[in-house]
N, C-alpha and C positions, 0 to 999 in steps of 0.2 A: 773401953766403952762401959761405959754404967747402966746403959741397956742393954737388950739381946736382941738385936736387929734381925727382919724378918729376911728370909731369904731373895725376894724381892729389893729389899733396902740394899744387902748387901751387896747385889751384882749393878743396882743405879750405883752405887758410891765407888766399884771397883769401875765400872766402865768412865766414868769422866775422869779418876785418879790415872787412870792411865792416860786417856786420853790427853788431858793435861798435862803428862808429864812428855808423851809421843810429839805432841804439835807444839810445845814449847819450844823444841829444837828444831833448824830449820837443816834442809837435807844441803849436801857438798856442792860447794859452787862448780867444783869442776870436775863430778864426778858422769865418769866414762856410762858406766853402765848403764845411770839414772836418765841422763844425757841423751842416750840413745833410744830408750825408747820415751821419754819426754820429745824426740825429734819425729818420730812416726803421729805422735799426738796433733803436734804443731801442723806437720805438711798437709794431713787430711785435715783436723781444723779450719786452717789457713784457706790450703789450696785443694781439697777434695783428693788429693793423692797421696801413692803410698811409697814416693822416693821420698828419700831426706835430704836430695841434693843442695837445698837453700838454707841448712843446716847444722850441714854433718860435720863443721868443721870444728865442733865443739865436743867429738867424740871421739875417738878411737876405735871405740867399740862397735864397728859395722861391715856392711857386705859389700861388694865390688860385684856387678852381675850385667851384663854376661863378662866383663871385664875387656879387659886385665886391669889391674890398677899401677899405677906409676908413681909411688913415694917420690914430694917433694925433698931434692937435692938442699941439704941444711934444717932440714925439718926433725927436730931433735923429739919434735914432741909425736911424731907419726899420725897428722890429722889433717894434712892441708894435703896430699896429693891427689893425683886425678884418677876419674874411673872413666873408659870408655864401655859407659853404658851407663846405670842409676846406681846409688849408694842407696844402699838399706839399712835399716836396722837387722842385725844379727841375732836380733835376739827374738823372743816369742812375743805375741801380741797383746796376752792377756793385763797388763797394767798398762799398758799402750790404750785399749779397748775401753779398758774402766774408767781412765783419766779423761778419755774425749767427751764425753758433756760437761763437764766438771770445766773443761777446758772452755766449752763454748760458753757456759757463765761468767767463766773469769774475764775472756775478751769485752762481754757486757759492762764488766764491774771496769776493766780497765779504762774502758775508753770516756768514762767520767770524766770530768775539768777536772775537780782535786787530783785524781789517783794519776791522769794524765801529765799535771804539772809537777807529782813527786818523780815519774818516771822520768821524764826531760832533768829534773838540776839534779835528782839522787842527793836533795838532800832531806835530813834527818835519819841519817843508818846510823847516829848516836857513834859507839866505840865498836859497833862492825867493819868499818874502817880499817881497823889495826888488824884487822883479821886478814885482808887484801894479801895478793902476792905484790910484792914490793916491785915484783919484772914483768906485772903482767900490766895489762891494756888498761887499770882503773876503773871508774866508773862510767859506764856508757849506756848510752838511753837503752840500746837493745839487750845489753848485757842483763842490765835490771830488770828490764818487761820480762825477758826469759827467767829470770831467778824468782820474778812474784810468782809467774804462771806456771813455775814448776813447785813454788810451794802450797799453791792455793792444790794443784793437783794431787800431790802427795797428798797431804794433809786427807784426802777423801777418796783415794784410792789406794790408800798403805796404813793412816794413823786411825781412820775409825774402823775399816775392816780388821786392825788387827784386835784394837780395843774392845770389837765384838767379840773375836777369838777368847782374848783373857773372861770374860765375861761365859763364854759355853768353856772354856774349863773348868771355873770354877762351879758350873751347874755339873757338869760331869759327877766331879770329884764330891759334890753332895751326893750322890748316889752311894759313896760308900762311904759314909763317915756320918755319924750323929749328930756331931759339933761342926759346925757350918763354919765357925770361925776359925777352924783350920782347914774348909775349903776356902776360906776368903784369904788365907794364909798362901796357897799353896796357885792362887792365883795370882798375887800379886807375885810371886816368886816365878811362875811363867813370863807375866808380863816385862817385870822389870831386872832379871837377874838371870835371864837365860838370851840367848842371841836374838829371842825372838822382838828383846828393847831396841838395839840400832837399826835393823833393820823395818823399824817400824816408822821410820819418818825416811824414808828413801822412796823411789817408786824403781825396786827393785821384783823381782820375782819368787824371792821366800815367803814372805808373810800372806800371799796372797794364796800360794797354792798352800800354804798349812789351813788357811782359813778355808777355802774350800773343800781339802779332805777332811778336817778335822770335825767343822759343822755341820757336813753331811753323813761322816761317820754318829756324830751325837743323834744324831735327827733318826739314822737308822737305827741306834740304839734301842732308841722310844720305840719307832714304829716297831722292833721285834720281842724286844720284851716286855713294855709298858703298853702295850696294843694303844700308840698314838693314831689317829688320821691316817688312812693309807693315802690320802692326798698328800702328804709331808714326801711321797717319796718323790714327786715332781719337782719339786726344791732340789733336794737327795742329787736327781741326774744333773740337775742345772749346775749345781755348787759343782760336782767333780767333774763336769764339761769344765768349768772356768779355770778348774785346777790343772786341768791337760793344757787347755789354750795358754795358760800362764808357765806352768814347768813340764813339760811335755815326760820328762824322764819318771812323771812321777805315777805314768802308767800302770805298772806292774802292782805296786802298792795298793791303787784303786780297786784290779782286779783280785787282789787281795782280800780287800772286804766286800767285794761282790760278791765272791764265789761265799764265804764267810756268811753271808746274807740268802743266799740263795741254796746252804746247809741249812740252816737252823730257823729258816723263816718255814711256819705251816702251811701257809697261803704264797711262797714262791712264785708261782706267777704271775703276783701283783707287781713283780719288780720290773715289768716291763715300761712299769712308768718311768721310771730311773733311765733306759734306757732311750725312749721316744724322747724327755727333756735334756738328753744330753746330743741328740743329734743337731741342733741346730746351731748352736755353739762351733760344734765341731766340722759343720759344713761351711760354715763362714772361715774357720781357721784352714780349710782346706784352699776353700777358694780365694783366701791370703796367699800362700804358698803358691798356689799354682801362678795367679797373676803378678808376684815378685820373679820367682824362681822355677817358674815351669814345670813342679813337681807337687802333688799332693799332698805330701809330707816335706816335716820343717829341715831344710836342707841353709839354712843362713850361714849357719859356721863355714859348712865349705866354703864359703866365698870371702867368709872374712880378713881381714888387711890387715890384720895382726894376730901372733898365734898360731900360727897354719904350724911349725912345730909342733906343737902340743895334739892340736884336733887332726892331725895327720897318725897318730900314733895309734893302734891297734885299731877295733872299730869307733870312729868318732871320739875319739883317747879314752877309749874304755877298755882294759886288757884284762888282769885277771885281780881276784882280791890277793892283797900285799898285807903279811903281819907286818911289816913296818907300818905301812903307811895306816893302816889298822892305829896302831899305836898311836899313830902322829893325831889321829882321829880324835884318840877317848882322853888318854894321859899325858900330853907332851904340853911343855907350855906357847908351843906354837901356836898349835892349834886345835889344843884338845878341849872337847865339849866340859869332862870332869874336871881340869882342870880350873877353865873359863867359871863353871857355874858345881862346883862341888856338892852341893844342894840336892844334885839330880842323882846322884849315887845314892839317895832313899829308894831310888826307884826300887834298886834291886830287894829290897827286904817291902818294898812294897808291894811288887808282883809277886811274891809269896803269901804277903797276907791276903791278895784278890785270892789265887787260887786256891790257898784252904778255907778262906772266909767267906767267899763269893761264889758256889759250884756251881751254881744254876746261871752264870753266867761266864764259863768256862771256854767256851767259842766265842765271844767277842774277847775275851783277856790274851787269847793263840793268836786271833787278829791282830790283835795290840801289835803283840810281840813280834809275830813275822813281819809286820810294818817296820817295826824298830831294826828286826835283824836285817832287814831289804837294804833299807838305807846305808846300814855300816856297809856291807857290802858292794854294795853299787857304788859308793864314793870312796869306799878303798881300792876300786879297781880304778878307779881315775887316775888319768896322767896330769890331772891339772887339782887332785883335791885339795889343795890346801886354797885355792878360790883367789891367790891374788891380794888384791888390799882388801881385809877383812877382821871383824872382830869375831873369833873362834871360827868354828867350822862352818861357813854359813849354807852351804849346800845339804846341811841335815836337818836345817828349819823348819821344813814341811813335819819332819818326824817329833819333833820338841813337845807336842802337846800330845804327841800316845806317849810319850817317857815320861812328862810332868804327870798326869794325874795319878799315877799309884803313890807318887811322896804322898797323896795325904792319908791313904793306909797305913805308912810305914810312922809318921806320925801322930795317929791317930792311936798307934801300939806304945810307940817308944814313950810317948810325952807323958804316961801315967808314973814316969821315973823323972827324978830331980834332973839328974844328971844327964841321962839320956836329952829333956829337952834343954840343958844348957847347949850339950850339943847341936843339935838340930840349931839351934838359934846361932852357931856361930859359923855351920857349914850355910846358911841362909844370908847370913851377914856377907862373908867371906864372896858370895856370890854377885851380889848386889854389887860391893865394893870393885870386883873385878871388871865386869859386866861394865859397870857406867865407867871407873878407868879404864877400861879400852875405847868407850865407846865417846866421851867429852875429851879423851886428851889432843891437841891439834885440830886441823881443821880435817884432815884425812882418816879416813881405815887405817890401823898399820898395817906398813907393808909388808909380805914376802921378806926385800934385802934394803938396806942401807943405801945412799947414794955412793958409798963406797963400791958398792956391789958386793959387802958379803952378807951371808943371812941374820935376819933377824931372828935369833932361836926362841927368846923371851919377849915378846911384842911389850908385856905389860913391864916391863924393869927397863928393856932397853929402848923404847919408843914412846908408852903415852905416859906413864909415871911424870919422865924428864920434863916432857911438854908441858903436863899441868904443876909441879913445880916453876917452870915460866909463865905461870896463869896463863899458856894458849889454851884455850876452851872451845870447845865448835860452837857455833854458834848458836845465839838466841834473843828470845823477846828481849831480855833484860836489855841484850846492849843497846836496843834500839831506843834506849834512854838512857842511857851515858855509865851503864854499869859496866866493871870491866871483871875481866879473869873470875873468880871464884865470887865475889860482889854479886855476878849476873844472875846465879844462882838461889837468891834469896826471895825474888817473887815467886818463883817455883816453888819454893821449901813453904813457903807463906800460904799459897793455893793448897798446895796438899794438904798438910797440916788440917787448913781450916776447912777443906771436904772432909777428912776425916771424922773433925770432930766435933762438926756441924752438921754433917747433911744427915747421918743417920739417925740424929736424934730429932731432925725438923720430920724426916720421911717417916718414924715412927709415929712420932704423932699426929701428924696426918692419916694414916691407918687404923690408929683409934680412936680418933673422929670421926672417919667416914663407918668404921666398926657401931660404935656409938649412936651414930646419924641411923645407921639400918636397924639396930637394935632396937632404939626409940619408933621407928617406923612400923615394925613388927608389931611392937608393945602397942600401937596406936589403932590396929586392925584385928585385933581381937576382941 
């Protein structure tokens, strides 16, 4: 840029860059997880209830309560058998919860003549089409209504809550750095080059509870060291209610930075607000639980129709931390975060420059860190961490945004050296490239294994590489006008582009205009 964009310019031009690049792609036709709680949406919706029996045959991923459940005999895909009782979603409620008005506008938008008559013939899906499974059912009126109404919902319950995320990291990461355009750096590098990209047009459970810790973490931030509002902390309990209701495991972490908040804040007792905005949240998710499942707390899994292997193992397959599975975590090309997104290994020379550069804020940078150390932790003790069909670890999402903002300290040191920021530019590059090849190759997550049934040890060389050499691409806007394989990609690269290097310079000038406009007004009252 040939100007120096105001801090304001920069987080409008990062939050639509992402956004744009989030809602361009549309979430997995048949994916389980999204599916299931997309199916909690629909039945209250729909029918003011919270089974998903008129639904569920589109997921795998659900509860059998009081049961037993009876796998249909030939059912390869394990989704059509019966429950003697209601099928639930297994999973938590929180993207279920946020999807439901969202939901109730899209029914508005659908039941239009046009949008009505695309739903009935499905046509114009361009060279979406060829994306189809070749053995599966085609295109069908409800097939489609369900796939608009789980993208309208995504799209505002996954793709702008995360785009606000990128947007408080990058305000974060101003906090310690001069040069703002290596926090616009170090945002876009969250956004687009760490797990927190795929997961951002899914209506999954990662992005949501990061966005909630993360934002109410910033928000406390302010209120204890920049003596913001102590109204802000009402927000504060609301965000980490939503992040419990959404990833319930992600407790301990919260009380992480409470206790954190409740050392180092002078006025301590103000945090009761925190407290009073987080109860109502969490009375509604109770009395979810109780009226599915008879218990106050989230008991789904146990009942779940697949997997009871896994969530049978230690407590709720949580057993003890594994240096293996550790490993599998950070460095493996399975499923290793370092791996996935190489970028994020500034962290470590960037927590060092917090805490000699930063003292006075020494107990939030511990915070940080015990966040970050929780997380490895808790998902190495897991019997199920590596999550499944997924791009890198995705169970350590919520953590991704305390690991991204120290890169822009480390950054902020290294890049007064030639070579130092060639570097950085190619562990950044490196990351991008991996990030979007896992995450466009095929129409799926890679899996775990093979339909061979042996493992996938390398997802990016032996699963999406291949794919996008076959130009399969996941889907998007482009094909829905006849672009195919890598082609699809070029109104994307087009929008970006021309936000980048258009909008900061329209928003600057609007700023010293209106700069100008108050000047002159000033000048005009004297």
């Amino acid at each position: 840029m040939n100007v120096q964009p105001s801090r304001r310019t920069y987080a409008i031009t990062l939050f639509l860059i992402l956004l744009v690049c989030y809602g361009y792609f549309m979430p997995k036709w048949a994916d389980w997880g999204a599916n299931s709680r997309a199916d909690l949406t629909y039945a209250f919706g729909d029918k003011g209830v919270l089974y998903i029996d008129d639904y569920h045959t589109n997921t795998g991923d659900k509860a059998c309560y009081p049961g037993p459940y009876t796998p249909e005999p030939g059912d390869p895909t394990g989704t059509r058998g019966t429950c003697e009782g209601h099928f639930y979603t297994d999973k938590s409620i929180g993207p279920s919860l946020l999807a439901l008005p969202f939901y109730v506008v899209f029914k508005g938008i659908a039941s239009l003549p046009p949008i009505q008559n695309f739903i009935q013939s499905g046509k114009g899906l361009g060279s979406m089409t060829d994306t189809l499974n070749p053995d599966g059912q085609g295109v069908r009126p409800e097939a489609v209504y369900q796939y608009m109404a789980l993208i309208f919902i995504t799209f505002f319950a996954s793709s702008v809550p995360s785009a606000i995320l990128g947007v408080v990291v990058f305000l974060m990461a101003c906090r310690f750095t001069r040069n703002e355009l290596y926090a616009f750096i170090v945002g876009l590098l969250y956004g687009l080059a760490t797990i927190a990209f795929p997961y951002s047009n899914v209506l999954y459970q990662h992005q949501l509870a990061a966005f909630g810790m993360f934002v109410g973490f910033y928000l406390l931030w302010r209120v204890i060291y920049e003596n913001a509002n102590l109204n802000w902390l009402w927000l504060v309990g609301l965000l980490f209610s939503l992040a419990v209701v959404t990833e319930y495991p992600v407790v301990p972490a919260l009380a992480i930075l409470f206790v954190w908040a409740a050392i180092v804040m002078k006025n301590r007792l103000q945090l009761y607000r925190v407290v009073l905005a987080a109860i109502p949240l969490g009375l509604l998710f109770a009395g979810y639980n109780l009226a599915t499942f008879e218990s106050f707390l989230p008991t789904g899994y146990e009942y779940s129709t697949n997997w009871q292997n896994v969530h049978d193992v230690g407590f709720l397959s949580l057993t003890m931390p594994n240096p293996q599975t550790l490993l599998g975590l950070t460095f493996s090309p399975f499923r290793g975060i370092f791996f996935l997104s190489p970028a994020l290994l500034l962290a470590i020379p960037g927590f060092a420059g917090l805490w000699t550069g930063f003292k006075q804020f020494r107990g939030g940078i511990i915070a940080m860190l015990l966040v970050i150390l929780f997380f490895f932790a808790y998902n190495s003790s897991s019997a199920m961490w590596w999550g499944g069909h997924t791009v890198g670890p995705r169970y350590l999402a919520p953590m991704v945004p305390f690991l991204t903002v120290p890169v822009v300290v480390a950054i902020d040191r290294l890049a007064r050296k030639r070579l130092n920021l060639w570097l950085i530019g190619v562990l950044i590059v490196l990351s991008f490239v991996n990030v979007w090849i896992q995450s466009l190759g095929g129409q799926n997550f890679p899996p775990a294994f093979a339909d061979s049934g042996a493992r996938i040890d390398n997802p990016l060389f032996e699963y999406s590489l291949p794919l996008l050499a076959q130009g399969n691409i996941a889907r998007n806007y482009g094909m829905l006008v006849g672009l195919r394989g890598f082609l699809s990609l070029i109104p994307l690269a087009v929008v970006v582009v021309g936000l980048y290097l258009v909008l900061p310079r329209w928003l600057n000038r609007r700023e010293q205009q209106i700069q100008l406009k108050t000047q002159q007004a000033a000048g005009g009252t004297d």
